[in-house]
VOMISE-475371 format. One line per 8 residues: number of its first residue (from 1); their letters; for each residue x, y, z of C-alpha. Coordinates in Angstrom, 3 decimals. Example, Ala and Ser with C-alpha at 12.3 -4.5 7.8 and 13.67 -1.06 7.14 Angstrom:
<pts>
1) AS) 12.300,-4.500,7.800; 13.670,-1.060,7.140
</pts>
This chain:
<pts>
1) XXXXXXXX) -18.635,-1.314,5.751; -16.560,-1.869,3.247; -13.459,-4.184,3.661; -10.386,-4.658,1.574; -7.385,-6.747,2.476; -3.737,-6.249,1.388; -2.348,-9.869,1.182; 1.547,-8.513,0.569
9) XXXXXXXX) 3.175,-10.618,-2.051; -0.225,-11.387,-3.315; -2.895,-9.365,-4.178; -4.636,-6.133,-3.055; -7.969,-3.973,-4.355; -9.141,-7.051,-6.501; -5.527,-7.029,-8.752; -2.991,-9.947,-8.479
17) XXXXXXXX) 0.708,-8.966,-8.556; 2.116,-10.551,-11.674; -0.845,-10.466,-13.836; -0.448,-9.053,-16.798; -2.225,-4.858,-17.985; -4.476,-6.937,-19.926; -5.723,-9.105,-17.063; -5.474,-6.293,-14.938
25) XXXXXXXX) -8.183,-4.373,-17.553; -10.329,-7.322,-17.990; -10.483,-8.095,-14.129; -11.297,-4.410,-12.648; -11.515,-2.189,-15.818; -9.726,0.309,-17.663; -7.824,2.871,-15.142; -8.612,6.522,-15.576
33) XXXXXXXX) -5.030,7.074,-16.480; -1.792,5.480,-17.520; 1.031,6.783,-17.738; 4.394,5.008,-18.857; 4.449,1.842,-16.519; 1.442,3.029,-14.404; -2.064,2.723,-14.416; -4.083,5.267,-12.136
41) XXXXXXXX) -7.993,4.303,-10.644; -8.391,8.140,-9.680; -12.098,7.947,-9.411; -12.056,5.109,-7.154; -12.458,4.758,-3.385; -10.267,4.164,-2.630; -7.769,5.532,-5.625; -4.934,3.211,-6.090
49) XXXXXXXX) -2.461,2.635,-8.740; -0.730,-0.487,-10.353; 2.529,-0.370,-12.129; 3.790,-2.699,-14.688; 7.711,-4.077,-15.009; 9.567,-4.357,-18.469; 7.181,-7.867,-19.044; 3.909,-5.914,-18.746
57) XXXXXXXX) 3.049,-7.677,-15.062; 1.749,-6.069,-12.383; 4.950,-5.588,-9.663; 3.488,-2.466,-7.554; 0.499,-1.856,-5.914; -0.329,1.319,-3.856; -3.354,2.320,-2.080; -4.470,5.998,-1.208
65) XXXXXXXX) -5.912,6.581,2.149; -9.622,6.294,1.568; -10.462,9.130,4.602; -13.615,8.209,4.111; -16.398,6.209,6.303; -17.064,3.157,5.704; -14.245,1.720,3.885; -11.409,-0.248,5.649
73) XXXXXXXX) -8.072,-1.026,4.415; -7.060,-4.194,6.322; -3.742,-6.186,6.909; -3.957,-9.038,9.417; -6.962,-7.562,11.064; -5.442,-4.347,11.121; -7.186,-0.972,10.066; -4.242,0.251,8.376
81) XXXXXXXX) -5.609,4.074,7.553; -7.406,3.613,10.794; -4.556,2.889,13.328; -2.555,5.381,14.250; 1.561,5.277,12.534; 3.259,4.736,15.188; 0.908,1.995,16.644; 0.370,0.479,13.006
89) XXXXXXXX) 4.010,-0.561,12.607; 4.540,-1.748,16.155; 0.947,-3.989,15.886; 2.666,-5.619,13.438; 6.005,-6.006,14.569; 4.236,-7.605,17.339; 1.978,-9.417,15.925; 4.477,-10.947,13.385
97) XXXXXXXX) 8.517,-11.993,12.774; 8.826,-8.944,10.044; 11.039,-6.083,10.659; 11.119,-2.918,8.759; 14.443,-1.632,7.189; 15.571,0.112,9.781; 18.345,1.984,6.970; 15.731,3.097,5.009
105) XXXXXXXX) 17.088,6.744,4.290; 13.616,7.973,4.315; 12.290,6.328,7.492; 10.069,7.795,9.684; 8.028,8.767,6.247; 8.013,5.352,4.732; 8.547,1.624,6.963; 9.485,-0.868,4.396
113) XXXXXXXX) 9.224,-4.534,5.437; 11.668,-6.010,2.905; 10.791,-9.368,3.556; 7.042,-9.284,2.226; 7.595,-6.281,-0.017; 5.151,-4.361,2.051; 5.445,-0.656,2.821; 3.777,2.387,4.809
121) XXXXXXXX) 4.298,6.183,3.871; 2.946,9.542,5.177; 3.993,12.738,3.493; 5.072,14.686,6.909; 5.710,13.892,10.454; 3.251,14.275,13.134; 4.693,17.266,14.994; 2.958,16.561,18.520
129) XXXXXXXX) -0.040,14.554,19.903; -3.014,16.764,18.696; -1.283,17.180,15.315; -3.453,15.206,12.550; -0.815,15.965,9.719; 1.458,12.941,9.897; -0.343,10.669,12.123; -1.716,7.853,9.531
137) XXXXXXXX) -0.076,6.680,6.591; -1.616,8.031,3.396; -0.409,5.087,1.420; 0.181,1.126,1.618; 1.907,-0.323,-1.279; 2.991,-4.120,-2.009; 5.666,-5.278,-4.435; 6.673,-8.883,-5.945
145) XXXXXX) 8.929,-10.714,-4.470; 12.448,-8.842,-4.190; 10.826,-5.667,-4.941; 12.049,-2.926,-3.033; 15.950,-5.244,-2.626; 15.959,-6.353,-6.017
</pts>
C-alpha cells in the first residue's frame, strides 16, 4: 500500500510549498506539462499539479483522486479519497480546532479550512445514499500561508 501524507502548510506528494520550479524539477522531475504558473504530473498516480506565484515558489498543491487500489492519500490518519465527504470534513472538525469557511460561495463542492490553507472539492453533489457521483472529494489541495485569504 502506498501512503502519502498531506502536511497542509508544508508539503505534499514529495514537493515543499515555497520551493522554488527548479527545486521542484530537481526533487521529483520534470512535470508532463506546464502551463503559465502550473506544472502538471499527468502520468502520475496519483496526478497532481503544483503552481508557482510571481517569485517562481511553489504556493499550490492539488492532488487528483487516485481511484485506484493501493494508494492512500492521508491527512491525520485520515483516508481522504477513502472516507466518505460528508464524514471526511466532520472527522476532522472533530478531530481538530479548524473550521471550514462556512461563506465559501461554492460550499458544499469545495470546504476550505482557511486557517491551514487546506481544501476539499468534488465536482457534483451526491444526490442520495446509493449515488457514487459526489460522494468523495476528487481533489485535496494545500496553499502557503494566507493562501486562499490573502
Amino acid at each position: 500500500m502506498k501512503e502519502i501524507q498531506v502536511i497542509p502548510l508544508q508539503s505534499a506528494i514529495g514537493v515543499n510549498l515555497g520551493w522554488t520550479q527548479e527545486e521542484t524539477h530537481e526533487k521529483i522531475g520534470k512535470p508532463d506539462r506546464t502551463w503559465e504558473q502550473s506544472d502538471y504530473y499527468q502520468k502520475e498516480l496519483p496526478m497532481f499539479s503544483v503552481d508557482y506565484d510571481s517569485d517562481n515558489r511553489v504556493e499550490y498543491i492539488s492532488i487528483s483522486n487516485p481511484k485506484e487500489e493501493g494508494i492512500k492519500i492521508l491527512y491525520r490518519g485520515i483516508d481522504v479519497f477513502g472516507t466518505p465527504a460528508t464524514d471526511l470534513i466532520e472527522q476532522i472538525e472533530n478531530l481538530t480546532d479548524l473550521r471550514y469557511d462556512r461563506g465559501d460561495p461554492e460550499l458544499q463542492y469545495s470546504f476550505i479550512f482557511q486557517d491551514v490553507d487546506l481544501s476539499f472539492w468534488r465536482p457534483v453533489l451526491q444526490e442520495n445514499e446509493n449515488d457514487e457521483g459526489g460522494k468523495y472529494f476528487e481533489a485535496i489541495g494545500i496553499g502557503i500561508k494566507g493562501y486562499y485569504t490573502d
